[in-house]
C-alpha positions in Angstrom: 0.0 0.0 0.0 1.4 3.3 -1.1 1.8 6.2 1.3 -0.7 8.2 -0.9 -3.3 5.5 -0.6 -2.7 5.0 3.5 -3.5 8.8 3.9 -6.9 8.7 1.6 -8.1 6.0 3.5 -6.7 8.0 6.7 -8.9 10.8 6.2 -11.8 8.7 4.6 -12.1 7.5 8.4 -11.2 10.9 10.2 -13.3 13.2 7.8 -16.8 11.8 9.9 -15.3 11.8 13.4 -14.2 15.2 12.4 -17.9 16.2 11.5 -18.9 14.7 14.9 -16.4 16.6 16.3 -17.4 20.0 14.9 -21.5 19.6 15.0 -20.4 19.0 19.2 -18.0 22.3 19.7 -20.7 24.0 17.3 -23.3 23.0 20.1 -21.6 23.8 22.7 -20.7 27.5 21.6 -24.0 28.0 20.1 -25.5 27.1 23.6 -22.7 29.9 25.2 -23.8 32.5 22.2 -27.4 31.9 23.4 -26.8 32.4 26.9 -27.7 28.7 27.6 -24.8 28.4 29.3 -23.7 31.1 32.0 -21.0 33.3 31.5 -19.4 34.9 34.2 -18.0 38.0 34.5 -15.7 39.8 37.5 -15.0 43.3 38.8 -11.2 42.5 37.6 -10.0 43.0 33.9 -9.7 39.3 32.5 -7.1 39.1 29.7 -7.2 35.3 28.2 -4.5 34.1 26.1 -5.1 30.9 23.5 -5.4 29.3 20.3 -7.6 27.5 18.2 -4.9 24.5 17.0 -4.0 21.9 19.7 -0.3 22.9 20.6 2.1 24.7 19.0 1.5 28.5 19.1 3.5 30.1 21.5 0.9 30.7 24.1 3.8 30.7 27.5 5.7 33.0 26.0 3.2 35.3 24.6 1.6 35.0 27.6 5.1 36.2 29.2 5.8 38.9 26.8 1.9 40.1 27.6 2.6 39.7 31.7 6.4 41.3 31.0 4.9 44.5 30.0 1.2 44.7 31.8 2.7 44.3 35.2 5.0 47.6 34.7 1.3 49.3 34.8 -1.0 47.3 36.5 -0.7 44.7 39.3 -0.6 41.6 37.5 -1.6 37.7 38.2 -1.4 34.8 36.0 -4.0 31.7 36.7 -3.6 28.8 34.1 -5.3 25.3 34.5 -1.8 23.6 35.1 -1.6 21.1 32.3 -0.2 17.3 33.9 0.7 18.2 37.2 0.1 15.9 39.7 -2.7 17.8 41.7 -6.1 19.7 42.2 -8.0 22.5 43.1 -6.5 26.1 43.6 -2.3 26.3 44.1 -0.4 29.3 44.4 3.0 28.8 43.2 5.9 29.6 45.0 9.4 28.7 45.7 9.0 25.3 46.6 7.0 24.3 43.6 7.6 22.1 41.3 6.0 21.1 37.6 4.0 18.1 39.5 2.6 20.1 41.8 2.0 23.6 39.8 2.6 22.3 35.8 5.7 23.2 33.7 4.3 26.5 32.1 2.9 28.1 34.8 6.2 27.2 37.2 8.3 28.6 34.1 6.4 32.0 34.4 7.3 31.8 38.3 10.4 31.5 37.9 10.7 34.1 35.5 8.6 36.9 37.6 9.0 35.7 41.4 7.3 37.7 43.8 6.2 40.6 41.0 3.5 38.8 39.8 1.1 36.1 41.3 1.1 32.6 39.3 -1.4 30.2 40.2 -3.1 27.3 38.9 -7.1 25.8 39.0 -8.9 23.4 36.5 -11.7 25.5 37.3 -10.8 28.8 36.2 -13.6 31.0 37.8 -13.0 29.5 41.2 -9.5 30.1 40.8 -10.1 34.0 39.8 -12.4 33.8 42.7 -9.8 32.2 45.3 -7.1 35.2 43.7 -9.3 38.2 43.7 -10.0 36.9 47.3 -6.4 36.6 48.5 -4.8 39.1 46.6 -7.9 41.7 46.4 -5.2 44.5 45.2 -5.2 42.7 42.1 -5.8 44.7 39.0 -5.3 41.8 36.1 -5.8 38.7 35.7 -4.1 36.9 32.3 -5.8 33.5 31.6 -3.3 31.1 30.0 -5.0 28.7 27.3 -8.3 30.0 28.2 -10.1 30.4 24.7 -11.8 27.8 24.9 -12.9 28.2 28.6 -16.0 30.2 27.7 -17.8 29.7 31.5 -14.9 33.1 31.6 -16.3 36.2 29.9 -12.7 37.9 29.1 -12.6 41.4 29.2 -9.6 41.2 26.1 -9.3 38.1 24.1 -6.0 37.1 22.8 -5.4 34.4 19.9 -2.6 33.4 18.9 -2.2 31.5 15.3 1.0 30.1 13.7 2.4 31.6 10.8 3.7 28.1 9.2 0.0 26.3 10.2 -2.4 29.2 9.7 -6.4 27.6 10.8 -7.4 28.5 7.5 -5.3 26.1 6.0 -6.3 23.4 8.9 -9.2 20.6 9.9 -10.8 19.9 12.9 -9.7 16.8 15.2 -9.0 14.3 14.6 -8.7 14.9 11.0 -6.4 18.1 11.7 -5.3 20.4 14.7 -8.2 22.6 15.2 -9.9 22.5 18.5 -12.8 24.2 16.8 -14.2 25.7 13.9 -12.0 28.4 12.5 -15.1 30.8 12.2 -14.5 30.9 16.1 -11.8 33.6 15.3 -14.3 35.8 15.5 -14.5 35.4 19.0 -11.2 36.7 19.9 -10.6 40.8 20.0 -6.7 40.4 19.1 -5.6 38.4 16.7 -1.4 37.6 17.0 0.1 35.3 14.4 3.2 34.3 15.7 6.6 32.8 14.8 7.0 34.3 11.6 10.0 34.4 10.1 12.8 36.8 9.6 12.3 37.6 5.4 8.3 37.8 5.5 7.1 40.4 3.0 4.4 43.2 2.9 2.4 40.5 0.3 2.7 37.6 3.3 1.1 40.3 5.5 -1.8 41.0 3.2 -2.5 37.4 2.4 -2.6 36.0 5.8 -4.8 39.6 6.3 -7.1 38.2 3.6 -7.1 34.6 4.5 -8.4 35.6 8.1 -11.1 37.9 6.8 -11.1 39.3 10.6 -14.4 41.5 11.5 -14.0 45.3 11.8 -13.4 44.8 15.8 -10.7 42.6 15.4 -7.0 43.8 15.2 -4.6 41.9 13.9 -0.4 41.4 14.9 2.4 39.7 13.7 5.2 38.0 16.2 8.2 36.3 15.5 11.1 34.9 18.8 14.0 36.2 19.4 16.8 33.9 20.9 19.2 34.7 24.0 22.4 33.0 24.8 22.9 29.7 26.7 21.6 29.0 30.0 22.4 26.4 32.6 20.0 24.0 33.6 21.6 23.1 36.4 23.1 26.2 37.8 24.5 24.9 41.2 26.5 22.3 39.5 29.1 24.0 38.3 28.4 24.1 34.5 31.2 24.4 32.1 30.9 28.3 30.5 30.0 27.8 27.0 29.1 29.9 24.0 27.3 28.7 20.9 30.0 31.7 18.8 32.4 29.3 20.0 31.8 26.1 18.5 32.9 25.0 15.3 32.0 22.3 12.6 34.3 19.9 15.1 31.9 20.2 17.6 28.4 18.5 18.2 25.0 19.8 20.1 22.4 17.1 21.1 18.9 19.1 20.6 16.5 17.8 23.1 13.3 18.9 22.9 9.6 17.9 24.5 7.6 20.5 23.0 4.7 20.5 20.3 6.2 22.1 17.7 10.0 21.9 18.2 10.5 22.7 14.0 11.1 26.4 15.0 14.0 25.8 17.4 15.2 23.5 15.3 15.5 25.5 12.2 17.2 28.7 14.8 20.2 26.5 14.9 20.7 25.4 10.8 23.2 28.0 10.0 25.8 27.4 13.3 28.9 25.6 12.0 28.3 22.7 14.1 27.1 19.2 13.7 23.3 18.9 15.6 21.5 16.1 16.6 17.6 16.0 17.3 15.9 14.0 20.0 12.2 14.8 20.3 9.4 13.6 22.9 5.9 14.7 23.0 4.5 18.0 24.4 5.2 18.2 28.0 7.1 14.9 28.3 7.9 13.6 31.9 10.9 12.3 31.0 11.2 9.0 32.8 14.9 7.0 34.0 14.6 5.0 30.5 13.8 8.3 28.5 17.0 9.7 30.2 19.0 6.7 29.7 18.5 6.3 26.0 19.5 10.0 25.8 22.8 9.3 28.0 23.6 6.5 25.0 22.9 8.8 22.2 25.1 11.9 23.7 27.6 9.3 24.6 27.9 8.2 21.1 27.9 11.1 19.6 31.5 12.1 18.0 33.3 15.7 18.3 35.5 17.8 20.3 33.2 19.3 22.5 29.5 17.7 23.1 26.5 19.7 24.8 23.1 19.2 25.2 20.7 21.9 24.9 16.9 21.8 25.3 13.9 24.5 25.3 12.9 26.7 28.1 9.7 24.7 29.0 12.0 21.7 28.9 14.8 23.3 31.2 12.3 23.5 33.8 11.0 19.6 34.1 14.8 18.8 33.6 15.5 20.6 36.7 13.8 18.9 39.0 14.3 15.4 37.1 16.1 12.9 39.7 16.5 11.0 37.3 19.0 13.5 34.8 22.5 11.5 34.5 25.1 13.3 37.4 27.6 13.5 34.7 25.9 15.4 32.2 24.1 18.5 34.3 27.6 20.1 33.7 27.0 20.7 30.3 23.2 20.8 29.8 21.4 24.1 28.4 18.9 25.9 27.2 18.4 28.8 25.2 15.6 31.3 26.5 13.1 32.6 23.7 11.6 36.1 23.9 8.7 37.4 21.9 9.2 40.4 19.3 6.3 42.1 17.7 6.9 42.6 13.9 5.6 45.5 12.1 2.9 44.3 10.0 0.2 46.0 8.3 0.0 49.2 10.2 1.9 51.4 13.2 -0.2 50.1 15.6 1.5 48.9 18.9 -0.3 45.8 20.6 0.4 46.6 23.9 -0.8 49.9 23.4 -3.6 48.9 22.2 -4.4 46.2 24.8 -3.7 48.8 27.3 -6.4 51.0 25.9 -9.0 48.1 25.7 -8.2 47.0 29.3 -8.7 50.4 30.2 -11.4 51.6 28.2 -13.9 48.5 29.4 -13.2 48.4 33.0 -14.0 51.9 32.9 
């Protein structure tokens, strides 16, 4: 059987569960547009941060970028649902947590803001803005990570995010494709940011992906793209070997480890360094178990060239950390490389935190 013939009968099955799919999601925000099912709003500005693809989009470190500059001007909390940790109800992260106990994302924007901003986790998102506004009542915003499809919320800004290289246009719903619901559901969403594009986009992508989206009047639209920082230890306190990537050469070698949905975009930042790279990928939010970290021991080991690092994503860095399981031997030379969000100018002059600034502003008025 030919690959071409394995994928027709592939979607020949997916195409009706896909329909099922759909006609449920459809239901379900038909039911929320209809005011079947409640929406709650609070006395705090609610900014929610998502996507309508499963994975992939940037949402932590837009959601970062979003918290990085918000909390200069307004005093700022985080709540996210705390994907795969190991607990329930409402947790406030601190300094003992760890990604069992708070989730990898939300204990990566911890770490990153400490005590200026309050991170916190709930599968039940208005009990958990409930439980914050109730600790913390000086609280002036709340940013909702992965929350578009939490509708129970009623945001006061709605952020989506959309990937430049897997716009929804061009995407099905699950199974058949990525697409958590329909892509009319843009609509929903008062900022549109499509992210991760790359360095030589033109005016003509701009306009196409402009057209393609065919947003409503309301809706604003933004373009993203990461920019990359140097290398990072992993394991600060034990005594990593100082290391530049500027430094290495074709002679040496770099072991890519990533456990991320979409790890083609930090794969592709490293094509043009002289040195030889390796990839070893795991599923979104792996919990990398003693096998996992054995097999990657043997790779690294057999990997040839004068110097040998390993060097994995931010989200990554963090369940590494607290792995007991990570080989003794290799924490000296074990990165990653932190990613910051840029906003690109697109169609306009418009600034998007400006302009989520005035729409905070203007509606909790």
């Amino acid at each position: 059987m030919t690959p071409e013939t394995k994928t027709k009968i592939l979607k020949y099955i997916l195409t009706p569960l896909s329909w099922i799919y759909g006609s449920v999601t459809a239901v379900r925000n038909w039911m929320f547009d209809n005011r079947i099912l409640p929406q709650e709003e609070f006395g705090v500005p609610i900014v929610s941060v998502g996507n309508l693809t499963v994975g992939g989009t940037g949402k932590t470190p837009h959601t970062e970028y979003i918290v990085g500059m918000l909390a200069m001007d307004y005093n700022t909390a985080v709540l996210s649902r705390g994907y795969k940790r190991k607990t329930k109800g409402f947790i406030l992260a601190n300094s003992n947590s760890t990604p069992d106990s708070v989730g990898d994302e939300p204990l990566q924007i911890y770490r990153k803001f400490g005590s200026r901003v309050k991170v916190a986790v709930c599968e039940d998102r208005r009990r958990g803005i409930r439980e914050m506004i109730k600790q913390f009542p000086n609280i002036e915003l709340i940013v909702l990570d992965d929350a578009f499809q939490h509708r129970y919320v009623k945001p006061k800004v709605s952020v989506l995010l959309m990937d430049y290289s897997r716009p929804v246009y061009n995407d099905h719903l699950l199974p058949l494709g990525r697409l958590r619901e329909s892509v009319h559901q843009v609509n929903r969403a008062d900022m549109v940011i499509v992210t991760k594009c790359p360095q030589d986009i033109m005016p003509l992508d701009f306009r196409l992906v402009q057209k393609n989206l065919d947003l409503m009047k309301f809706q604003k639209l933004y373009f993203s793209r990461y920019t990359y920082g140097g290398l990072l230890p992993v394991f600060p306190d034990d005594e990593p070997y100082q290391a530049s990537l500027g430094d290495f050469t074709k002679n040496d070698t770099v072991l890519l480890l990533t456990g991320i949905a979409n790890p083609r975009g930090f794969v592709r930042h490293f094509k043009n360094y002289p040195f030889k790279m390796k990839v070893c990928h795991f599923p979104d939010h792996h919990n990398f178990s003693r096998d996992d970290l054995e097999s990657i021991r043997t790779k690294f080991d057999s990997l040839s060239g004068e110097r040998k690092i390993i060097l994995t994503t931010e989200k990554d860095a963090v369940r590494l950390a607290y792995n007991p399981y990570f080989p003794t031997r290799l924490k000296q030379i074990c990165y990653f490389i932190p990613i910051a969000v840029k906003m690109v100018n697109g169609l306009d002059s418009s600034d998007f935190i400006t302009d989520l600034k005035k729409s905070i502003d203007s509606i909790s008025d």
